[in-house]
C-alpha positions in Angstrom: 23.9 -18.4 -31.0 23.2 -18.5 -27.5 22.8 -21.5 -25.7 19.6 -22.5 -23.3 22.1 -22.9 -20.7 23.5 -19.3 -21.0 19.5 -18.1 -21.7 18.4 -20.0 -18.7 20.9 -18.5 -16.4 20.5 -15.2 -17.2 16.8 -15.3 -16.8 17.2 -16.9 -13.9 19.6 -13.9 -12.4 17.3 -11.4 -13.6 14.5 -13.1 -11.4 16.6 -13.3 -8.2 17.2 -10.0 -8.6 12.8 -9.0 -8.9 12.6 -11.6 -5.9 15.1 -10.1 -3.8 13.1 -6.7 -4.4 9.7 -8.3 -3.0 11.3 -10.1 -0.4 12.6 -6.6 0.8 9.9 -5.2 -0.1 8.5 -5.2 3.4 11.4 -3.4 5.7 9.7 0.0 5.7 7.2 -1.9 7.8 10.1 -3.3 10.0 11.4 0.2 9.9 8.4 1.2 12.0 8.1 -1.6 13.9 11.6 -0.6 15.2 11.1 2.7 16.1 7.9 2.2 17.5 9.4 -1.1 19.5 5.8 -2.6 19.1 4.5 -4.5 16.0 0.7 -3.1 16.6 -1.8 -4.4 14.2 0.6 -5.5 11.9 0.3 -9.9 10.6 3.2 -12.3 10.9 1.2 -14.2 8.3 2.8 -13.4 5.0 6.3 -13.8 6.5 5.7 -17.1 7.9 3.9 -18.6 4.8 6.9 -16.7 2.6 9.5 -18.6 5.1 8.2 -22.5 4.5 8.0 -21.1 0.9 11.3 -20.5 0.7 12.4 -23.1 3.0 10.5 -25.6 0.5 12.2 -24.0 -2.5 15.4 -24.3 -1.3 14.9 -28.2 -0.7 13.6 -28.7 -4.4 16.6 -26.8 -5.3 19.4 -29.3 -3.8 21.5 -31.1 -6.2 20.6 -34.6 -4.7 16.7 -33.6 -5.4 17.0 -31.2 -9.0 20.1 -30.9 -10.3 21.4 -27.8 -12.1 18.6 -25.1 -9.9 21.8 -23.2 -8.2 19.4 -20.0 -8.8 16.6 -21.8 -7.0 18.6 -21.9 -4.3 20.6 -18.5 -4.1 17.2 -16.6 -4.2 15.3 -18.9 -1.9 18.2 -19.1 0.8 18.1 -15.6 1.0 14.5 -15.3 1.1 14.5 -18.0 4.3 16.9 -16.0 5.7 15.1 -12.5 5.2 11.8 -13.6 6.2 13.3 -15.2 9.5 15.2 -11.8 10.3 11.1 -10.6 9.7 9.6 -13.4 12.3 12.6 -12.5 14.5 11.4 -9.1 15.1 7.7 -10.1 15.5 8.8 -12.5 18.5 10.8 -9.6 20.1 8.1 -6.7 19.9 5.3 -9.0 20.0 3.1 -9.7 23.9 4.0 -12.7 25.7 1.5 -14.7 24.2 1.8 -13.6 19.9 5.3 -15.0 21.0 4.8 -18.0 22.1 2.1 -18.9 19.2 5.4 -17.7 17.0 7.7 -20.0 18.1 5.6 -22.9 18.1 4.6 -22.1 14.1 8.6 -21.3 13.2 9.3 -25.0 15.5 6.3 -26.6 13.3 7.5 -25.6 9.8 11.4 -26.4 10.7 9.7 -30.0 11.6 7.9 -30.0 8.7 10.8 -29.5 6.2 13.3 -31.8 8.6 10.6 -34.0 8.4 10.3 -34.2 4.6 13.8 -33.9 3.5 14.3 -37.0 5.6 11.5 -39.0 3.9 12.7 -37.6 -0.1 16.0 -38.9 0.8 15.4 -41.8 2.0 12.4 -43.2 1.1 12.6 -41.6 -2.7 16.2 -42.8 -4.8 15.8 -40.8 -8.2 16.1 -37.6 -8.4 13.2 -37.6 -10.6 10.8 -38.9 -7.4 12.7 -36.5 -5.3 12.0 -33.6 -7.5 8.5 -34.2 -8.4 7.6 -34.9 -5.0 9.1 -31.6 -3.5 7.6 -30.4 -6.7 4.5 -30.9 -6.0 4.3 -29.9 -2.4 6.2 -26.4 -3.5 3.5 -25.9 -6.0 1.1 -26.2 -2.8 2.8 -23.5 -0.7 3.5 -21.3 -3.7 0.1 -21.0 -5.5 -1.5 -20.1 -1.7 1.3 -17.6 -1.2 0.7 -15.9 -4.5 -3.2 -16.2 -4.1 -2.7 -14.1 -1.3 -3.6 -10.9 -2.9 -7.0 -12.0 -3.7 -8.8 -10.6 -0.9 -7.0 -6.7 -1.5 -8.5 -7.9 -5.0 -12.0 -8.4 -3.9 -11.4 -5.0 -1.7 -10.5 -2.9 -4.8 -13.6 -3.9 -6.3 -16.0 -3.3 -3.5 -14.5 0.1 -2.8 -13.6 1.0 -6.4 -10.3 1.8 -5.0 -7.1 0.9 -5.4 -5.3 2.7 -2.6 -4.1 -0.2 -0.6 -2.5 -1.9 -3.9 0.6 -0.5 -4.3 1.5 -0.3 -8.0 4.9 -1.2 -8.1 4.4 -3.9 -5.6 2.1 -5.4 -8.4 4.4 -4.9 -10.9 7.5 -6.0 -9.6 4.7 -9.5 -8.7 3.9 -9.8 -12.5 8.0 -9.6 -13.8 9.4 -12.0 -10.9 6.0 -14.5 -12.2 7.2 -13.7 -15.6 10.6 -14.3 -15.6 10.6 -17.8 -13.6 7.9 -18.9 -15.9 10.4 -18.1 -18.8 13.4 -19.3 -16.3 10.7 -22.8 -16.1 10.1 -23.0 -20.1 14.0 -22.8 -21.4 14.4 -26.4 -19.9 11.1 -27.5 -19.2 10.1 -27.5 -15.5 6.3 -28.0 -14.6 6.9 -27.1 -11.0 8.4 -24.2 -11.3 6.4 -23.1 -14.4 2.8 -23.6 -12.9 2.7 -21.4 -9.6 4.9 -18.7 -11.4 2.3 -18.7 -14.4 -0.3 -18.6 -11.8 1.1 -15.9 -9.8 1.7 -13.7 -13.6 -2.0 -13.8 -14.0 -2.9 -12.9 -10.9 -0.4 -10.1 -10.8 -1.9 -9.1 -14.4 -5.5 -8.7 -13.1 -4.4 -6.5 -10.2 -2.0 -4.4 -13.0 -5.6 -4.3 -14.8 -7.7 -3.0 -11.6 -5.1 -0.6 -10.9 -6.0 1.0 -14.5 -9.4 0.5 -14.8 -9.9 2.4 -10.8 -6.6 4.5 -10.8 -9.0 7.5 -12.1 -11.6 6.4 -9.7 -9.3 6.4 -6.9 -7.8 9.9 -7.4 -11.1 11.4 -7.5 -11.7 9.9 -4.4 -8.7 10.7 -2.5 -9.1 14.2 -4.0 -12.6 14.6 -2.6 -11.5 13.2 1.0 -8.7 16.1 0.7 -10.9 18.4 0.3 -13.6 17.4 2.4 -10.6 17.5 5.0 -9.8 21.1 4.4 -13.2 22.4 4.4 -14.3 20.9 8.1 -10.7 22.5 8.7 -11.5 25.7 7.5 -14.7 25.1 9.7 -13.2 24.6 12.5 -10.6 27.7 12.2 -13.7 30.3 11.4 -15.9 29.5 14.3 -13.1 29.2 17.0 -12.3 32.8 15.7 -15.7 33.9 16.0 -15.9 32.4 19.6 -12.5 33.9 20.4 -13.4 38.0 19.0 -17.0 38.1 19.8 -18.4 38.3 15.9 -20.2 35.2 15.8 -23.6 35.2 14.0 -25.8 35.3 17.5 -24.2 38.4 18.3 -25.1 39.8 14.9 -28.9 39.2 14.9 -28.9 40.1 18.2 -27.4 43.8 17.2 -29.8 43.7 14.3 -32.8 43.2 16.3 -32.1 45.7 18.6 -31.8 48.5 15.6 -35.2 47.3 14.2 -36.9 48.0 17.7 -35.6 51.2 17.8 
């Protein structure tokens, strides 16, 4: 018989390893960012909201706030350190003034957690006050942070399209959600139970748009494809026709000229 302990810890290994997949999820983007040396269009949004995240997680994870959550901390100390390799790059291919506004939000949310670890510690003397205030303020950070997707949501409607929701992305969303709410549920832990069953639904209605407009969405690409082609095609026949003389004007014109004779 396997004990909750031994249950707990391996569900809680098999969701490090799905987080530590969506936390690299992003280094193709970095990839380009480093070869163009310029971060272009691209939002240091999700990396800074992911880093207090983590940053937050790793502080409810502490044995002095909630004991026994060494897998809280593994995964969330490498997220922090991930996403701050992330907001690293951003400052260095980022203009003069995206890197000042940079620093002074990374300076803000390092306050923020110095700031809050001091008053948990000192101010709070259980762990149980520690814990479920942390708790609640990671419940905060991680409910936004998974309600992210909402407006690609709202997109996929409008547009019937689900071209800019990556599939596996989604998928790899819905088994870390699932496996930290079943991490949560082995020994009891609201906190951790509540975002991570909030993010599972909201990873399970983007798994359900990308089946009910994955047909849609082919038929559209396919029709862009071709429409593609064609003014290609276009394009190729009429700079011929310029180039050898064979045009339609010339044509009529030589047709005309029979008729009057």
């Amino acid at each position: 018989m396997v004990s909750s302990d031994t249950a707990r810890n391996v569900v809680g290994i098999f969701g490090n390893i799905i987080a530590l997949f969506l936390f690299l999820s992003p280094v193709p983007t970095f990839i380009q960012i480093l070869k163009k040396k310029a971060v272009e269009q691209y939002s240091p949004a999700p990396y800074l909201a992911t880093l207090i995240n983590c940053m937050v997680w790793v502080l409810y994870g502490l044995p002095m706030v909630h004991p026994n959550s060494l897998l809280v901390i593994t995964i969330n100390g490498s997220g922090t350190f991930i996403e701050f390799l992330y907001i690293i790059l951003f400052i260095i291919y980022s203009d003069k003034k995206k890197r000042v506004k940079l620093l002074l939000i990374v300076l803000v949310e390092f306050i923020f957690i110095a700031a809050l670890t001091i008053l948990v510690l000192t101010l709070a003397h259980t762990t149980k006050k520690r814990s479920m205030t942390v708790g609640f303020v990671c419940i905060c950070f991680n409910i936004m942070m998974y309600a992210s997707p909402l407006s690609v949501m709202k997109m996929v409607v409008t547009t019937k399209s689900v071209e800019y929701m990556p599939f596996f992305l989604s998928l790899a969303s819905f088994a870390n959600g699932l496996a930290w709410s079943s991490y949560a549920l082995i020994r009891f832990d609201p906190f951790i139970f509540i975002p991570n069953g909030l993010g599972s639904v909201f990873a399970l209605a983007q798994l359900a748009l990308y089946a009910v407009f994955y047909k849609a969405t082919k038929r559209q690409m396919a029709a862009r494809e071709e429409k593609s082609e064609l003014g290609l095609s276009e394009v190729v026949v009429n700079g011929d026709s310029k180039r050898t003389g064979t045009g339609t004007a010339p044509l009529n014109g030589l047709a005309s000229e029979i008729n009057r004779a």
